[in-house]
Steps between C-alpha positions, in 0.01 A plus 500: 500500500255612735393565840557187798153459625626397862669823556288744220878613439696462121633188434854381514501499100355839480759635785781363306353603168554853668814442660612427157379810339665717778854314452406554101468890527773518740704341251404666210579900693839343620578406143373827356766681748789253428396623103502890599803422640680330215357767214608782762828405640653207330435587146633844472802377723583259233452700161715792691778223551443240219690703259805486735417105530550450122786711481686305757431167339577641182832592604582157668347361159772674317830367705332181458478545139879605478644175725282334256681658181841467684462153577392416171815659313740350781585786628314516870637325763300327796606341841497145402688554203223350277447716187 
């Protein structure tokens, strides 16, 4: 990379060398704010609600595990009629 001795101005290689470290640190403080972000809103949002997550699957978990049980000692019934 140097200097273009027609013109005394940078290269094209040394102009898109630069280009590409501008785009780099750009980059690099928009993924540092997507990061805050994440760690400051996201995060806390889901350990305050996770809880509630697990207890609702837990629940649906549990009717599943009691057709289960019902079909299995002939005593559920389903739409089909199949056992």
């Amino acid at each position: 990379m140097g200097v273009d001795p027609k013109s005394g101005s940078p290269g094209w290689e040394e102009k898109l060398h630069d280009a590409g470290a501008k785009v780099e640190d750009e980059l690099k403080a928009e993924l540092k704010k997507v990061i805050a972000y994440i760690n400051d809103e996201v995060v806390p949002e889901v350990r305050k609600n996770g809880s509630e997550a697990l207890r609702a699957a837990a629940a649906q978990m549990e009717k599943l595990a009691k057709k289960m049980d019902e079909r299995r000692a002939g005593t559920g019934s389903s739409k089909d009629g199949v056992k």
